[in-house]
C-alpha positions in Angstrom: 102.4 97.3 90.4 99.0 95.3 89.7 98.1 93.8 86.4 94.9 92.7 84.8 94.3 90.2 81.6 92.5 92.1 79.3 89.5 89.8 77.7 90.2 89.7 73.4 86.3 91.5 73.0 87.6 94.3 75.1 89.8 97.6 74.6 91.1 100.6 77.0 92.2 103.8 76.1 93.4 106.5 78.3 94.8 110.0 78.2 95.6 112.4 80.5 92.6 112.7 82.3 89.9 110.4 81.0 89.8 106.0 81.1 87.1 104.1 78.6 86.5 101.0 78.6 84.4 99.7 75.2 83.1 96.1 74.5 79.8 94.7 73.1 77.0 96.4 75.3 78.9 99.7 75.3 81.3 101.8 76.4 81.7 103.4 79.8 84.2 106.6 80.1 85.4 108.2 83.5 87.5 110.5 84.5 91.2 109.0 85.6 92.1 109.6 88.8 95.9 109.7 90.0 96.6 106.0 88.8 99.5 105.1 85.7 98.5 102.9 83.0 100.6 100.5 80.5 99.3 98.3 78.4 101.7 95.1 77.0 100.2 92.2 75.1 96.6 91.6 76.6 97.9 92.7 79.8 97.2 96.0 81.9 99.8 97.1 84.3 98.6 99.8 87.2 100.4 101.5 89.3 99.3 104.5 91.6 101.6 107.3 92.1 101.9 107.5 95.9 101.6 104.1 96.8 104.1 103.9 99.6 101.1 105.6 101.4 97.9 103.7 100.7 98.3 100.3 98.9 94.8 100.1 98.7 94.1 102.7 96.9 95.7 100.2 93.9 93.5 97.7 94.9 90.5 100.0 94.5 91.4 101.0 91.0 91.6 97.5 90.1 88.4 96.5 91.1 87.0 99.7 89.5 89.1 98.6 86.0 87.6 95.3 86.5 83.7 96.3 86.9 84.0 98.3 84.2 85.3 95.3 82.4 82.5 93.1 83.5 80.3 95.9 82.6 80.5 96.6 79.0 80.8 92.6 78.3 78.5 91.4 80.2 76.4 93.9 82.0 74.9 94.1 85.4 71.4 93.9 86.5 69.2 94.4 89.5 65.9 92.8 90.0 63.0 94.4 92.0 59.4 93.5 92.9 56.6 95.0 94.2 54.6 93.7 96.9 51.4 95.3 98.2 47.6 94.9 96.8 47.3 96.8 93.9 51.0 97.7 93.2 51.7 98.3 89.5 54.3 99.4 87.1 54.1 99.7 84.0 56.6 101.9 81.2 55.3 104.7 79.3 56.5 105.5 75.5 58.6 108.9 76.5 60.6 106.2 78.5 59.4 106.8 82.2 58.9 104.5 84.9 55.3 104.8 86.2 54.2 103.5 89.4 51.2 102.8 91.3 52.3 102.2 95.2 49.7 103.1 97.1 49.5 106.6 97.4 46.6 108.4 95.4 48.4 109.3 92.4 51.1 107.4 90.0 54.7 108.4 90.5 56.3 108.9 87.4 60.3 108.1 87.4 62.3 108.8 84.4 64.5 106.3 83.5 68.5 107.5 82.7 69.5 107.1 78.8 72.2 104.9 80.7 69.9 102.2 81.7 67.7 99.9 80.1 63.8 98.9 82.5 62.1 95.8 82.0 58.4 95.3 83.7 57.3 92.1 83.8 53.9 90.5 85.4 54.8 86.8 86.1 54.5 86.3 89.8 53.2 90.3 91.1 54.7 92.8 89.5 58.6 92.5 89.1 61.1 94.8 87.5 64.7 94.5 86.4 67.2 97.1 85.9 69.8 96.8 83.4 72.8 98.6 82.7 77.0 98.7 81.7 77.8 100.8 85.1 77.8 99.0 88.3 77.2 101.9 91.1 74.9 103.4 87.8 72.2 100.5 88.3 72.9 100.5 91.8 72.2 104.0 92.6 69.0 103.9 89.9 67.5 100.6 92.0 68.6 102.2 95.6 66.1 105.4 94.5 63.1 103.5 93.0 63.2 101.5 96.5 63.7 104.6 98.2 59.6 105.8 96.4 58.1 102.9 98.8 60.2 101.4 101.4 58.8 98.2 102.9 56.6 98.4 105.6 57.9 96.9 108.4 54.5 95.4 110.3 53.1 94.4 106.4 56.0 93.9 104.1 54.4 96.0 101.4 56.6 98.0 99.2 59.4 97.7 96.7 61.9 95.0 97.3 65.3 93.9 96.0 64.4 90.2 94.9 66.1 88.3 97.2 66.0 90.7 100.1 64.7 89.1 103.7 62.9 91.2 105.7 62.3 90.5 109.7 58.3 91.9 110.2 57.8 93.3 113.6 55.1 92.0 116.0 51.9 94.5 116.1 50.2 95.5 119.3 47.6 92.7 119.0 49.6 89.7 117.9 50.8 89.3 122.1 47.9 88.8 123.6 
């Protein structure tokens, strides 16, 4: 059995079927997967049901408890930037991602009621995403990326922040 201290700003409720964790920035409710809760003083107890079989999987669940923790208190956010002559972004009013990445017309991407954009033109054009769900922001960074991966002779394209990338050699640089 695992236990978590429970931060005063934040509370849990459970059922049957359902965990949600709620605290300042929001509230973030999943469905509960074969895991026992108890709750005692600001303390969380977990314990999984067949855990003389995987004693990992409590570990797991932890963790999870704990992002979403992290999540509604603090919030997470990933940073991208576009690099490339001519790359834009800017946000629309009906709360859509639009993009200029080289191709000959603007990709629109909708952003998620979940997660909050913010476009900003300091040094090139640079973009963070904000949200209460870890794997949410994540998987909403992983497919704006995924519109214009990074060239690998150039380095154009979108870019985590402070992602490194190794540029190959062209035909001409050997001789």
């Amino acid at each position: 059995m695992l236990s978590l201290l429970i931060p005063k700003n934040i509370q849990i409720e459970w059922g049957s079927n359902f965990i949600q964790v709620s605290g300042p920035l929001g509230s973030i409710r999943k469905k509960k997967v074969e895991f026992l809760l108890a709750k005692e003083n600001s303390r969380l107890f977990l314990s999984v049901n067949n855990s003389n079989e995987n004693k990992n999987i409590e570990h797991f669940y932890l963790s999870m408890i704990k992002s979403y923790i992290i999540g509604v208190s603090k919030g997470y956010r990933k940073k991208l930037r576009l690099v490339g002559v001519g790359y834009k972004a800017h946000i629309s009013l009906t709360n859509t991602l639009i993009l200029k990445i080289g191709y000959n017309h603007e990709v629109l991407f909708p952003i998620p009621e979940d997660i909050k954009i913010i476009c900003s033109k300091v040094k090139g054009t640079v973009f963070i995403i904000q949200g209460t769900d870890k794997y949410r922001v994540n998987q909403i960074a992983a497919q704006i990326k995924l519109l214009r991966k990074p060239d690998v002779y150039k380095g154009k394209g979108i870019h985590y922040d402070k992602e490194v990338l190794t540029l190959k050699k062209g035909k001409r640089e050997n001789k």
